[in-house]
N, C-alpha and C positions, 0 to 999 in steps of 0.2 A: 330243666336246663337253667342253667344260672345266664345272669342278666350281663351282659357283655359290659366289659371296662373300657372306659377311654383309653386314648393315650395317655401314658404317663411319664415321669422322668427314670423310672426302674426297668429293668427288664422288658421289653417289647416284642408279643408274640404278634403277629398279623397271619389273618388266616382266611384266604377267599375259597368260595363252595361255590358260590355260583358263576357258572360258565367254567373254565378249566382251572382246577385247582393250583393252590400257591401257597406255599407259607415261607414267612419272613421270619425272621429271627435275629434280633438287633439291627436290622438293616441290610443280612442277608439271606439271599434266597435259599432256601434247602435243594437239592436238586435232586442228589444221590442218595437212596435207599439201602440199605446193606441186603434187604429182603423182600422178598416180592408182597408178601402182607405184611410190612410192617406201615406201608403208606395208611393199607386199610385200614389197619388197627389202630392208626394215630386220627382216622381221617372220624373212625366208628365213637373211639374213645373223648373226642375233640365234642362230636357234637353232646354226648352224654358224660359229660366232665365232670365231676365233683359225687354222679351215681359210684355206687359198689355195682360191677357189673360182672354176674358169674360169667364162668369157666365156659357152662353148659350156652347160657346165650351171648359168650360170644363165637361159641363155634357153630352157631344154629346163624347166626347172620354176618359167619366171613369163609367159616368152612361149612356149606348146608353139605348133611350128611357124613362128613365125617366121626370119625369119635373120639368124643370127647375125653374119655377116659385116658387113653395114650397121651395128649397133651401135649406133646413135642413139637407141633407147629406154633400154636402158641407159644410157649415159651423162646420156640427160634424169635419168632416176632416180636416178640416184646425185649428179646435179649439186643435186638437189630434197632428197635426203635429208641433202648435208653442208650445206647452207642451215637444213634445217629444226630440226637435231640440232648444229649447230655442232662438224660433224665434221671438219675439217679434217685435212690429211694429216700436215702439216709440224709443225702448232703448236694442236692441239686447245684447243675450248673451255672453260669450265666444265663441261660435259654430261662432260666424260671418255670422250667417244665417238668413236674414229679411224677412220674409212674409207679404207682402202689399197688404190692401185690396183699392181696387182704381176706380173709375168711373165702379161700377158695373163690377169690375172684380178683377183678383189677381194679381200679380209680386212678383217672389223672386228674391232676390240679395244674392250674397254667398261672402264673402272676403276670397281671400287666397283656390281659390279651383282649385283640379286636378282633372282632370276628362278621364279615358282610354278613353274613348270615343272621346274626342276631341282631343285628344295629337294623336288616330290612323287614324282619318281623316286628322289632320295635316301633319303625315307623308307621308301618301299613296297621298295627292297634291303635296305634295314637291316632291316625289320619283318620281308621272307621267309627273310631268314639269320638271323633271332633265332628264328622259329618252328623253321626245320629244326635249329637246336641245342635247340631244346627249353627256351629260355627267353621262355616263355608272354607276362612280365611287361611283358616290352622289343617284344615282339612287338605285343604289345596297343598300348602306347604310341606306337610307331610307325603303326604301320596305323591308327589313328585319326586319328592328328595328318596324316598323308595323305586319306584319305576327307577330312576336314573341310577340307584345301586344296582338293581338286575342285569347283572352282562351276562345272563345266561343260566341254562337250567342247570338243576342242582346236580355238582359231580359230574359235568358234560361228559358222556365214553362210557361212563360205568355204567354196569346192569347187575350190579346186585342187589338180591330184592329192596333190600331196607334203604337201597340208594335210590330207586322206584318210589318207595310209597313216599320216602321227603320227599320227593319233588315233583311226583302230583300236587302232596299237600301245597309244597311255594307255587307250584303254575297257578292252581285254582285261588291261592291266596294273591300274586298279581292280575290276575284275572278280575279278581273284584276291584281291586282298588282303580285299574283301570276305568271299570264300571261308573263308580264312583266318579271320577274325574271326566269322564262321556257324561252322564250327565247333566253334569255341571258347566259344560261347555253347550250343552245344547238351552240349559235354560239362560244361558248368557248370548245365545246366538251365536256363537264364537264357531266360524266355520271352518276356518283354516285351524284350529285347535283343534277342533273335532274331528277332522280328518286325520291330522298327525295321530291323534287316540287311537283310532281307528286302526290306522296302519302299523302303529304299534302292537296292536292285539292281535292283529291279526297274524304278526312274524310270530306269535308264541302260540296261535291257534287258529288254524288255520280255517279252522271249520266254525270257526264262534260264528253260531247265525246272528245274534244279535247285534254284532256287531254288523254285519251285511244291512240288516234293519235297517241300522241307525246312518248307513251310508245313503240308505237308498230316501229315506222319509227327509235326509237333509239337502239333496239332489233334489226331491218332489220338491220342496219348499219353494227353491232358485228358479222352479222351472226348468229344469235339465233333464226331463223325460227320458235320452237316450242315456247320459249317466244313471239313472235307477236303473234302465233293462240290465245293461252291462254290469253291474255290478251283481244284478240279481241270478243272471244267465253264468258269473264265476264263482258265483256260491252254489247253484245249481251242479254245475260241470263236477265242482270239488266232491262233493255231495255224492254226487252219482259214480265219480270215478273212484274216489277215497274209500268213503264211507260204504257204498253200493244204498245209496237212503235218497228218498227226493226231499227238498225242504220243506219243513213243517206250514201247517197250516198257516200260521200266522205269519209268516212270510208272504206265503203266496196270497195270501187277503191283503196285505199290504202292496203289492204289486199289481193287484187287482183294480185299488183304490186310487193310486197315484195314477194308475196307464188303464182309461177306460176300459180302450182296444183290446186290451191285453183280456178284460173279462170278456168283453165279447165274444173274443180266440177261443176264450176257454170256456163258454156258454153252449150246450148243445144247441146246435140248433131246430128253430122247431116246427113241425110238420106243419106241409102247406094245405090247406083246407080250403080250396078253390081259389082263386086269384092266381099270380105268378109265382111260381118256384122261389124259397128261400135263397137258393144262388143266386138266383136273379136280383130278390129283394136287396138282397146284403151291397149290390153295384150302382142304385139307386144314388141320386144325390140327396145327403141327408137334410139342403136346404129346401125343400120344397114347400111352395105353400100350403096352407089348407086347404079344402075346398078342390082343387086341382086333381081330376082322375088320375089313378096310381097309373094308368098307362099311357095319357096323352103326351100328345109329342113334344112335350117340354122338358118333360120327366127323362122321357126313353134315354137309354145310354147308347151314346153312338155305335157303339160297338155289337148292340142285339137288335139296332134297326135294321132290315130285308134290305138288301141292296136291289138299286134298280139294275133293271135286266137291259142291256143294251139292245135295239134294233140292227136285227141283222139285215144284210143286203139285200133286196129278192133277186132270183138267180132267174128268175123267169125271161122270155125274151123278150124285145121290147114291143113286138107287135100284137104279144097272145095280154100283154100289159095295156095293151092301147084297147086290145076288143072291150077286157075285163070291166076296163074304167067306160066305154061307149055302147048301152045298152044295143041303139041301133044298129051299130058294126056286129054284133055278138051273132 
């Protein structure tokens, strides 16, 4: 892939990929298609511009299974796409967009084009060679000015494969740079930054456990015990319901770490060998002094002390009550 051109004062092609596609053309929108694959073909040929790109793979990634040999959709397509782009082989339009057909295959050349696409893989190389040199500044700059190109995954609607495999590759590619930018918000303390990261990463993946981590270990920090559960118990849920997976180890060691209780919860408990019942144990107050028997009444929990039995009435009469109590009357 060739390296994206600025703006210039010639010919101006604009062309977004990520989130829902758009191309500009002097400063107008394309809208109208003559052909149902010629968008594809402009969208397939756009990102591998300036390759020869056979016959064979382009029908293996716009028509899978078709054949190749008959060639007449191709050729619909591309006769649809130099109509609609005024791509002419010989003698290009205004558009500055040449469609070449060449040793049994195609190439286009575009003058004067930007392309989000190329301009946010640019940035997010620059941003991860500026971090691994250790200049934080350039890093930051970078990796932001990326994130805030992303409006969305590559080709939003499409599902054909080759439209699949880019854009794992860009999710996994703003995945790290994210990474990257978390952080660098955490070794700066930056709470409210670190959140925004966070919730950023998380609208493009839902299930990033480390991202859930990095929520819950900045929550332990503050003190906010019931923010780490909650956040841990919706990564949990996701997990369980999405995925059908419970979260990884290192999660739940982290969750463990921050909320004692929570290991206790998840500690067997362990067999009683004379003294009081583990249920019991576990009701105990945990301040008790040394020294102090495990059952004395300081200890006891109100609720497993015997209640007193109340004295009933004696129903007895009051005279056979008078003998009882007076040996000599008896």
């Amino acid at each position: 892939m060739t390296t994206a051109a600025t703006e210039t004062a010639g010919p101006a092609v604009r062309v977004r990929f990520l989130g829902d596609f758009e191309l500009t053309v002097n400063g107008t929108p394309v809208r109208r298609w003559r052909a149902g694959k010629a968008r594809g073909l402009f969208q397939y040929l756009v990102v591998h511009r300036g390759q020869m790109l056979t016959r064979d793979r382009l029908y293996e990634s716009l028509w899978p299974g078709a054949d190749s040999t008959a060639g007449s959709s191709l050729k619909v397509a591309a006769h649809a796409l130099r109509r609609v782009l005024d791509a002419h082989p010989d003698r290009p339009g205004d558009s500055g967009i040449q469609l070449v057909y060449r040793d049994f295959g195609y190439v286009l050349h575009v003058t004067g084009l930007w392309s989000d696409l190329d301009r946010f893989q640019e940035l997010v190389h620059t941003g991860l060679r500026a971090a691994t040199a250790g200049d934080t500044a350039l890093a930051r700059t970078r990796l932001r000015a990326a994130i805030a190109l992303y409006g969305g995954e590559f080709l939003r609607g499409e599902s054909a494969d080759w439209v699949v495999e880019q854009r794992e590759y860009l999710r996994a590619l703003v995945l790290r740079a994210l990474g990257v930018l978390r952080t660098d918000a955490e070794d700066r303390e930056d709470f409210v930054d670190l959140i925004e990261l966070c919730k950023r990463t998380l609208e493009i993946d839902r299930h990033h456990e480390e991202t859930y981590r990095a929520l819950m270990a900045a929550h332990g920090r503050r003190g906010e015990l019931a923010c780490v559960r909650r956040w841990y118990e919706l990564c949990a849920r996701r997990m369980r319901d999405e995925l059908a997976v419970a979260p990884g180890q290192e999660t739940q060691r982290l969750l463990r770490a921050l909320i004692p209780a929570a290991a206790r919860a998840a500690a067997p408990a362990p067999a009683s060998v004379g003294g009081a019942p583990a249920t019991v144990r576990a009701l105990r107050p945990a301040g008790r002094q040394p020294g102090t028997p495990p059952w004395s009444v300081e200890v006891r929990t109100p609720a497993l002390a015997r209640p007193v039995r109340r004295a009933r009435p004696d129903s007895r009469a009051p005279g056979l009550l008078a003998r009882t109590a007076d040996p000599a009357t008896a």
